[in-house]
C-alpha positions in Angstrom: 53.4 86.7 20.5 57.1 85.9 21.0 59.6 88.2 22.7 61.5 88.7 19.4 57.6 90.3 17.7 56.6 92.4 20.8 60.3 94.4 20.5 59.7 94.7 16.9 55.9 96.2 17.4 57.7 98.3 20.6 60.5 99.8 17.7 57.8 99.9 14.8 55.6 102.6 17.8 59.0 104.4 19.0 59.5 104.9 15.5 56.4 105.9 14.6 56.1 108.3 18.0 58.9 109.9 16.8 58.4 110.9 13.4 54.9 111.9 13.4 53.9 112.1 17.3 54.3 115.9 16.8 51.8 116.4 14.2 49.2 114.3 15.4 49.3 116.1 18.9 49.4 119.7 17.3 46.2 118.6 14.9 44.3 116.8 18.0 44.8 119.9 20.4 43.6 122.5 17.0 40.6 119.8 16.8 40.1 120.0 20.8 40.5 123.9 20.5 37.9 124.0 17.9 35.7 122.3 19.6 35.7 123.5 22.9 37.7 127.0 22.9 36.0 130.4 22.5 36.9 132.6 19.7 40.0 130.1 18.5 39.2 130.1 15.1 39.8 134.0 14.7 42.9 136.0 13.3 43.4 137.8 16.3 44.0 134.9 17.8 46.2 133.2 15.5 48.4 136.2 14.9 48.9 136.5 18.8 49.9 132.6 19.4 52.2 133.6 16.4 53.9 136.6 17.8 54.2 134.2 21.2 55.4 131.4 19.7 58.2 133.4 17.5 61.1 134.2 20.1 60.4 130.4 21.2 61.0 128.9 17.9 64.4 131.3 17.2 65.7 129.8 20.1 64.7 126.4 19.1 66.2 126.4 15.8 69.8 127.3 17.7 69.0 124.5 19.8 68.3 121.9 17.5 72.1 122.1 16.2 73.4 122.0 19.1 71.4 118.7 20.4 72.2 117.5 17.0 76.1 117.9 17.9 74.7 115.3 21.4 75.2 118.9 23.1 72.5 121.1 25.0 72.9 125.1 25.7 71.2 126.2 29.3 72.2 129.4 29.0 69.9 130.8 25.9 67.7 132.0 28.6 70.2 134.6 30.4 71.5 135.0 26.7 67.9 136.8 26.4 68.0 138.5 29.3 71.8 140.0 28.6 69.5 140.9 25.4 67.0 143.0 27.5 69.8 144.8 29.3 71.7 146.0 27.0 69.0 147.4 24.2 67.7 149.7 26.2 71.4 151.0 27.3 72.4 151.9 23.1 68.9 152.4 21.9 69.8 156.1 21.9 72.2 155.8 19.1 69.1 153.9 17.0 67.8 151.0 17.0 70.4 149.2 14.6 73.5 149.6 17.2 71.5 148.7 19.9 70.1 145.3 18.1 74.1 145.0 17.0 75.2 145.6 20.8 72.6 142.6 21.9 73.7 140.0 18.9 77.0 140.6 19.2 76.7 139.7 22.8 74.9 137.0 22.4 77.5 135.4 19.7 80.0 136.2 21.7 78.3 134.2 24.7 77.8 131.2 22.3 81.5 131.6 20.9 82.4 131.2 24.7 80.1 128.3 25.1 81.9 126.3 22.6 84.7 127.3 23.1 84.7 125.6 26.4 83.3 122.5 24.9 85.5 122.0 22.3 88.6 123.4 23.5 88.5 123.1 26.6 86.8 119.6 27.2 83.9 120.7 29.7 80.8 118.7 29.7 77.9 121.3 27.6 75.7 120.8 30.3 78.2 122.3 32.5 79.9 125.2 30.4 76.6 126.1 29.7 75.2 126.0 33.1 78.1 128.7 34.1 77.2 131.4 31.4 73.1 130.6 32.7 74.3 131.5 36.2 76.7 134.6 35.4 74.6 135.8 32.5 71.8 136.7 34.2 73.4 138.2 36.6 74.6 140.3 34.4 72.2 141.5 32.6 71.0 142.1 36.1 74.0 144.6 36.9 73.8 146.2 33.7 70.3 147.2 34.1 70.6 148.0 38.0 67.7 145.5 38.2 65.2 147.7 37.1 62.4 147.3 33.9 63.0 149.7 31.5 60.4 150.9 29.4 61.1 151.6 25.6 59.2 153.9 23.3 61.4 153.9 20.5 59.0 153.3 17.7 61.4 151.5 14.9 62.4 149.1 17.9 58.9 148.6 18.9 57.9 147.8 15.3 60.3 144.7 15.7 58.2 142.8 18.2 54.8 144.8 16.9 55.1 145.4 13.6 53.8 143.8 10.3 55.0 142.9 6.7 52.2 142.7 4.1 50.1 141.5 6.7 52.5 139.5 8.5 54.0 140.2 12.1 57.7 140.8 11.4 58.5 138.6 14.6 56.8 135.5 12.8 58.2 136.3 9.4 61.8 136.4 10.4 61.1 133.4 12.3 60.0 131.8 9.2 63.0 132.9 6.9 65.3 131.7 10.1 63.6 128.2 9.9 64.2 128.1 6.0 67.8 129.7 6.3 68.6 126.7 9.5 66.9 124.1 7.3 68.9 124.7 4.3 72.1 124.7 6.7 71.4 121.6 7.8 70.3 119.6 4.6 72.3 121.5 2.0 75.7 122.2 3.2 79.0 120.7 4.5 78.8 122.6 7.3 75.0 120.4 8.3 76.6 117.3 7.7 79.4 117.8 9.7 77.3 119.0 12.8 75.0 115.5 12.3 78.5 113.2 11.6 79.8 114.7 15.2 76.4 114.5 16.9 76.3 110.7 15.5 79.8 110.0 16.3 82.7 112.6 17.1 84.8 110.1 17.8 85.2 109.0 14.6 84.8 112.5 13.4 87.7 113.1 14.5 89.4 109.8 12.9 87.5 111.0 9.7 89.1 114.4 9.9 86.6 116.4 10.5 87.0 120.0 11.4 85.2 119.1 14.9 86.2 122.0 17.0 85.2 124.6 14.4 81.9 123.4 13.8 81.4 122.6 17.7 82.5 126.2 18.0 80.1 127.8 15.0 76.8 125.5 16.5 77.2 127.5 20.0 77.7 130.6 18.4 74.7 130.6 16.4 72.6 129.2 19.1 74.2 132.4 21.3 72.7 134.7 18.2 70.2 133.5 17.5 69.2 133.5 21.7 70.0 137.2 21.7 68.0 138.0 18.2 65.0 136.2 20.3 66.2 138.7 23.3 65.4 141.5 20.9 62.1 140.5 19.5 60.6 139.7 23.0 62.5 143.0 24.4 60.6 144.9 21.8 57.0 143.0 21.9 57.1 143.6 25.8 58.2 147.1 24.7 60.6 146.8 28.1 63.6 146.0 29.3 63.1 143.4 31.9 66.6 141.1 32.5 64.6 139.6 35.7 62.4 137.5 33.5 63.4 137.9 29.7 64.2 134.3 29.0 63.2 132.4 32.0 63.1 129.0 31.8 63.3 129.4 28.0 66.1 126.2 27.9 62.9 124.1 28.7 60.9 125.2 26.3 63.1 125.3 23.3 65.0 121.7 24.6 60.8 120.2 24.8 60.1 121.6 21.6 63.5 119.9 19.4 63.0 116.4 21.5 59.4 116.7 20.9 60.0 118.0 17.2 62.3 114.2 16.3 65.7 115.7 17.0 67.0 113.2 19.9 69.5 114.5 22.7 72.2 111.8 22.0 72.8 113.5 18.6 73.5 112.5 15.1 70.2 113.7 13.8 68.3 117.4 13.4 64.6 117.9 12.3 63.9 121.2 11.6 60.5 121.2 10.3 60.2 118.9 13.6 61.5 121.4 15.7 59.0 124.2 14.6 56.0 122.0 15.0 57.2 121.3 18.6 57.1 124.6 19.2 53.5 125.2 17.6 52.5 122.0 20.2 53.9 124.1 22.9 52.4 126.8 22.4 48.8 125.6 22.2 49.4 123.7 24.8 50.0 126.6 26.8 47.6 128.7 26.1 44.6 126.0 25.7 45.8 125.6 29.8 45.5 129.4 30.4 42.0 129.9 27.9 40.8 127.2 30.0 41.8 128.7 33.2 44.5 126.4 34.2 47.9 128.2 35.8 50.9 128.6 33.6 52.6 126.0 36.4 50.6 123.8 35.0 52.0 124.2 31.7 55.4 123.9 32.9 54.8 120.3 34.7 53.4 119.2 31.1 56.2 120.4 29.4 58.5 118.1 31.8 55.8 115.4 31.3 55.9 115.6 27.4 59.9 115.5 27.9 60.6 112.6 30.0 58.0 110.9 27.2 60.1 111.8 24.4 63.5 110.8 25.6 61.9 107.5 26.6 60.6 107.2 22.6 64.1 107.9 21.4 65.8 105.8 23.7 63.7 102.8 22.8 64.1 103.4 19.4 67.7 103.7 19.7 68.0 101.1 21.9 66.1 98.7 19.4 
């Protein structure tokens, strides 16, 4: 075989990897749980990798347009916990103002993100990496470091609760996945945030409004980071800013490489993204149903990373 035939095989696999890597891995790991897992194939069991799985896919979704813009957001995580800090301090006057208090704080953390990316010039990696440290702390300040337990029942129902059946974590998942979908396949505002991901420079030539969008991607990735906050807050039924969120940014980041979306931009997957988050999550807990340390989730996460980078580069590269 000539050099020439072995790079198009090596693009043909990257390609392939790519698109559809993410579903076979999800349908292998069901097939191994199946097989080998006590008790997988009940409803109990689906409906709690659901509730698990939600807060990490609301992230995700925020994410995914910001990778798509050749960005990355470290700071969802102590977005999260600023989340868990400040519901308990307003849930007195209801739950609605206290979920306003978090999401307002959590767009304004994402407005300040792009902000400093657009306007200001400063690498995403590093504008983000600021709000990481100082959010956390915080939410840290704000709660005197202490885990606050909630018993506010209409909160509670948030995390707990169901629709017809339905947890009303997963189902305002779903409708967020259908809503970020639509944004990016429908609307000027989509194609924008793919055109800058694929090339801002000429973008900007173009005349593309580059700093608004850049500005609007961060913001709803801070919302939608906070609206996560919230639903894990009211699942865990506490408070905690210590460990709402941690390491989050790794999970969400595996999840929209995994999903298709690559981190040098110009494309978002969606449908991708929430079946990289599905993968995670079984990956996860087929590690701890098998009795395998969460550590030993994390390393594969990492792992399943440093794979899908190498796919996208050698597509791209092809």
């Amino acid at each position: 075989m000539t050099d020439t035939a072995k790079t198009v095989d090596r693009t043909r696999v990257a390609r392939w990897l790519q698109e559809y890597g993410v579903y076979v891995a999800v349908v292998a790991l069901v097939l191994f749980n199946i097989a080998f897992t006590a008790n997988f194939l009940t409803v109990g069991n689906f409906r709690t990798q659901l509730i698990q799985a939600a807060p990490v896919l609301v992230v995700a979704l925020g994410m995914a347009l910001v990778i798509g813009t050749e960005g990355v957001d470290l700071s969802v995580g102590a977005v999260m916990a600023l989340s868990a800090a400040l519901v308990p301090l307003y849930l007195g006057a209801g739950t609605l103002p206290a979920v306003a208090v978090a999401l307002a704080a959590g767009l304004a953390a994402g407005t300040l993100n792009g902000v400093l990316v657009a306007k200001v010039g400063i690498q995403p990696i590093v504008a983000t990496l600021a709000l990481l440290v100082g959010g956390r702390g915080l939410a840290l300040v704000l709660a005197d470091g202490q885990l606050i337990q909630l018993h506010d029942p209409d909160f509670l129902a948030l995390g707990n609760g169901d629709v017809l059946g339905i947890p009303v974590s997963v189902l305002i998942a779903a409708v967020l996945a259908v809503l970020v979908a639509a944004l990016v396949g429908k609307t000027a505002f989509g194609r924008r945030l793919v055109a800058i991901g694929g090339n801002r420079r000429a973008s900007v030539l173009a005349g593309l409004p580059v700093n608004r969008v850049l500005i609007g991607v961060y913001a709803i990735c801070g919302l939608l980071a906070a609206l996560a906050g919230v639903l894990s807050t009211a699942r865990l039924g506490a408070g905690d800013p210590a460990d709402a969120g941690l390491l989050m940014e790794l999970s969400a980041i595996t999840a929209v490489v995994v999903g298709g979306t690559p981190l040098t931009g110009g494309r978002v997957r969606i449908l991708g993204t929430v079946m990289g988050v599905l993968l995670m999550q079984l990956v996860r807990a087929t590690l701890i149903k098998h009795n395998l340390p969460d550590s030993t989730a994390q390393m594969i996460q990492a792992a399943i990373i440093v794979g899908a980078v190498y796919v996208a580069r050698e597509r791209s590269s092809r």
